[in-house]
N, C-alpha and C positions, 0 to 999 in steps of 0.2 A: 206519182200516185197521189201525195196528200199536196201538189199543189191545188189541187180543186177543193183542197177541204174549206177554204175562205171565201171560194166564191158560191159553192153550194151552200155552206153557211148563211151567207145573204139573202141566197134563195130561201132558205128556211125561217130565218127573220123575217124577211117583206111576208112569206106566204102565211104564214103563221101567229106571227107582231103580238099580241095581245089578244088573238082573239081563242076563242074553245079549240080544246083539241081537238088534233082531224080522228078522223074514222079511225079505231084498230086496223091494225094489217090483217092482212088475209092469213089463213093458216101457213104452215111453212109448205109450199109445193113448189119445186122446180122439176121446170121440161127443159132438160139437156137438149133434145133435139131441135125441137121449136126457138130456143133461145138460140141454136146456131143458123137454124135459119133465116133467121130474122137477121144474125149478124152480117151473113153472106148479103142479102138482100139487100138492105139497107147501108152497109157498108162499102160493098162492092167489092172486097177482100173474101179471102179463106183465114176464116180466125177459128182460133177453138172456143169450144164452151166458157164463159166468165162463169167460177164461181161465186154464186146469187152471194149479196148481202140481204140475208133473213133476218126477219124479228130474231131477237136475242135476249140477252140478259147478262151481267159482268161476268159472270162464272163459265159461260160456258162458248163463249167466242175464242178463238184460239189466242187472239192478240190480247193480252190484260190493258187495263185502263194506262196510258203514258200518264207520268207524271208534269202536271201543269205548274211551268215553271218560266223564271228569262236566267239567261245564260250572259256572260262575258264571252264576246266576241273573241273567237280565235284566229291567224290567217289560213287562209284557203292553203290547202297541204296535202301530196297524198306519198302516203309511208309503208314501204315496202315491210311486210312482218314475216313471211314466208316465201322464198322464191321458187318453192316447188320442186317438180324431178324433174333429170334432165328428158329428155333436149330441153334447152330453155332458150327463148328470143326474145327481142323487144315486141313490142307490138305496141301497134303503130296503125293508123286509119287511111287506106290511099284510095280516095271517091275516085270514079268516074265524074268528068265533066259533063252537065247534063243526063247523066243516066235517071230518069223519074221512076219514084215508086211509089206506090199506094200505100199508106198505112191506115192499118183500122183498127180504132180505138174504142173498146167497149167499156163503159165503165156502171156498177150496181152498186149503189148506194143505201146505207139506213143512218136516217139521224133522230138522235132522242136530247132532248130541251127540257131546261129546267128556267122559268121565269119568274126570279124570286124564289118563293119556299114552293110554288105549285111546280111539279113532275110534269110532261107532258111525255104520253105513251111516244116509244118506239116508230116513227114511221119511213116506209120504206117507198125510196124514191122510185120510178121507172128507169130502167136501165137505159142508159145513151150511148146513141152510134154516131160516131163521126168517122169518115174519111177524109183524109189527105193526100193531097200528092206534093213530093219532096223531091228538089231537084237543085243536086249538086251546082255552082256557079265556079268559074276562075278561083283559084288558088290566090288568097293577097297575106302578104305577108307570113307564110306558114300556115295559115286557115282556111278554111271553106267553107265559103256563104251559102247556106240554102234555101231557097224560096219554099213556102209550104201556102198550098191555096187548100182552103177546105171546097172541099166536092158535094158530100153531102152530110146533114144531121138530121137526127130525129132520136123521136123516143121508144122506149116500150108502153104500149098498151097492159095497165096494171088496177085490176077492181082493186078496192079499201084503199086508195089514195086520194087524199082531199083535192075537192074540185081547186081550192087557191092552189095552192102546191104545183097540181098539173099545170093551170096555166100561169104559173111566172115561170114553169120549166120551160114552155112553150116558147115563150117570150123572148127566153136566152138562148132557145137551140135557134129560133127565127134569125137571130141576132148573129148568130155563127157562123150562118150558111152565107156562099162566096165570099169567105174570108179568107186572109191573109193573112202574112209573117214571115218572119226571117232569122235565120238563127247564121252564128258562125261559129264553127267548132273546129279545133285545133287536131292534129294528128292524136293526140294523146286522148280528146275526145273531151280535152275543157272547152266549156260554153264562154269563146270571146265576149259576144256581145248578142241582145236577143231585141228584137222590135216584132212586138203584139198586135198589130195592126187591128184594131177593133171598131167594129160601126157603131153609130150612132143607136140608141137605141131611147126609146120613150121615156122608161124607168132609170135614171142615173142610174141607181144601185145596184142595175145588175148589171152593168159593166164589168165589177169583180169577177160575175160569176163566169161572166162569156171569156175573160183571162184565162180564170183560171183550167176549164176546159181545153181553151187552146195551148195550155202548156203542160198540161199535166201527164201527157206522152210523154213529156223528156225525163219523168220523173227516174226511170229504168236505166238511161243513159250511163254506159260503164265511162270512168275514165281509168286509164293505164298507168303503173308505176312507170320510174324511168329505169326500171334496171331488167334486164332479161327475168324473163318468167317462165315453168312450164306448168304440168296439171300438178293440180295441189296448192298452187300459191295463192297466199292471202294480202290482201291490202287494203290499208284502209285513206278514205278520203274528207275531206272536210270541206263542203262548200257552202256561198252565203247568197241569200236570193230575198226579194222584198215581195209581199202579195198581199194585196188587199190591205196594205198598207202596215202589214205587219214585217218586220226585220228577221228574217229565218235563219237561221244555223242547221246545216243538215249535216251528218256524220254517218257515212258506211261503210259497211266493208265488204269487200267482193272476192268474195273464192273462185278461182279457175278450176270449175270441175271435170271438163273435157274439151278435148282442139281435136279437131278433124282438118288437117289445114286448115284453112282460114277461116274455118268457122269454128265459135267458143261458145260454149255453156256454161253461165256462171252462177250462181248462188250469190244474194243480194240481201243483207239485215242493213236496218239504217233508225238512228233517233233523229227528231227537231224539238228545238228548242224556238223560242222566240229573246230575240237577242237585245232588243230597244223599245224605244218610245214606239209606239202606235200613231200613223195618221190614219183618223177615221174616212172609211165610204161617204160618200155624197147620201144627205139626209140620215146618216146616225150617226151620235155621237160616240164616243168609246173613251173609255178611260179604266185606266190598273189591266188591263191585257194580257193574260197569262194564255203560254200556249205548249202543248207537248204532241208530238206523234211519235209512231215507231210503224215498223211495217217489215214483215219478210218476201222474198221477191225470186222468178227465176226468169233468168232472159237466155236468149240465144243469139247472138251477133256474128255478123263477116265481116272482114278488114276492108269489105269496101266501103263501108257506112256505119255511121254509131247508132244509124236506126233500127232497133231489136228488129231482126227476124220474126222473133215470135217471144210472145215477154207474158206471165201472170205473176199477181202479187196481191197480197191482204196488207191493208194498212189501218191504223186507228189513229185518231186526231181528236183533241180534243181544245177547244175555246170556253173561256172564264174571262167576262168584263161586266163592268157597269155601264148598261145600254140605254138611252137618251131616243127615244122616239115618237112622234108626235107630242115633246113636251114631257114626255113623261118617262122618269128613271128610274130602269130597278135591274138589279144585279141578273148573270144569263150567262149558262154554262150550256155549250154545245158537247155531243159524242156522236162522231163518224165512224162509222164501220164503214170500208167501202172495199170493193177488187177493181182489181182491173187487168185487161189483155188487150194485148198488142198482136197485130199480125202484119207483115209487111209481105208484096209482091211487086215483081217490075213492072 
């Protein structure tokens, strides 16, 4: 979920940098149907509805403000707190070799900036469609590598969104399309090793962004205790990831709330923290980088792939630094509100 909060962040600095605020949002309207249409269309999946990220206000977004903060690194862990009611099994990931799937990633965004002592209003991004296809490789050493080609990207079409905005979104969904990547994920469903494969694009800076997009599908990704589980069981995980040049700490925990054989329904809350030093994006600088998110989530998985079935989640993110651009530094706090859904088919 909030791996894209760093690279839409960028987006939001390049599009935005110092100049007047963009347009107020549009009143709050959302078309549930039209928005799935679009998703089907575009996506080339059966996804449900994203719930929109709307203009808002602290009060009354479900997720409160996380605290902007860096942590002490702890190691990667995951600890069983409730094992549940019986029957209970291990569970355990067994792909198919080559079985391809489609996943389609919808993700609706609002970010609101503060530059220095000036506010800048609330604006809300166009919602982005991406598909992928995912396709199991050879089992190496207890793992399995899988290849993911993006199919296609695009936006939503959305009146009161500043013309910059639109096109540096442009620029990075341009940037996505027939793209690549590779993940490899263990039976348990930890992420061995990941290659992002990104093109070249005009703008360095948004390199982040196009990252962050391509990964931020894995945000939902359960992993499994190792001791037999059944419905009811809680556990929690702790893992470490780097984006946009910042050091993350992520912390969840995931409720088993129904198995229909090998399919699970789980319940997903999770914090990040920012854990280290900061290395800044190509053309900004950054310095004192404080970062916090939180986000609640529900996915639905089968034991043949850790690729959610079908996944929504709200999350909040927030960035506090001393920003360095075009020569000129002044302090810039970012707040992401954003969702996201997932839908996978074969």
């Amino acid at each position: 979920m909030t791996r894209c909060v760093l690279g839409v962040l960028t987006i939001g600095a390049l599009a935005l940098g110092c100049s007047s605020p963009p347009s107020p949002p549009p009143p709050k309207k959302t078309k549930p149907q039209a928005a799935a249409a679009q998703s089907v269309a575009n996506a080339e999946a059966t996804a449900d509805t994203p719930l929109a990220a709307e203009p808002t206000t602290d009060d009354d977004w479900p997720i409160a403000k996380p605290e902007l903060r860096r942590v002490d690194a702890v190691p990667d862990a995951v600890v069983l707190e409730d094992s549940g009611a019986e029957p209970k099994a291990a569970l355990r990931f067994t792909p198919k070799r080559d079985a391809t799937r489609r996943v389609a990633l919808t993700m609706a965004m609002q970010v609101a900036m503060k530059l220095g002592d000036k506010p800048i209003d609330p604006s809300t991004l166009p919602t982005v469609f991406v598909a992928m296809d995912v396709t199991p490789k050879a089992e190496v050493e207890g793992a399995t590598p899988y290849a993911i080609a993006v199919t296609s990207a695009s936006r939503q079409e959305l009146e009161g969104t500043s013309e910059r905005l639109k096109k540096a979104m442009d620029t990075a969904i341009e940037g996505m399309k027939d793209g690549s990547a590779s993940l490899t994920i263990d039976a348990q469903g930890r992420q061995v090793s990941a290659d992002y494969g990104l093109p070249e694009v005009s703008t360095p800076g948004l390199r982040p962004s196009l990252a962050g997009f391509q990964q931020s599908f894995s945000q939902l990704f359960v992993i499994f205790p190792e001791e037999p589980v059944g419905v009811g069981a809680r556990w929690k995980s702790t893992a470490h990831y780097e984006h946009s040049g910042i050091p993350i700490e992520q912390r969840s925990t995931y409720t088993l709330e129904q198995r229909d054989k090998d399919t699970l329904t789980l319940a997903v809350e999770f914090e990040q923290s920012a854990t280290g030093t900061t290395e800044s994006p190509a053309g900004v600088a950054l310095e004192d980088t404080r970062f916090g998110g939180r986000g609640t989530g529900t996915l639905t998985v089968r034991l043949d792939s850790p690729f959610p079935v079908a996944a929504e989640a709200k999350s909040r993110s927030r960035v506090s630094s001393s920003v360095t651009m075009g020569g000129q530094a002044q302090p810039v706090e970012m707040d992401l509100l954003s969702t996201l859904s997932i839908a996978t088919r074969k």
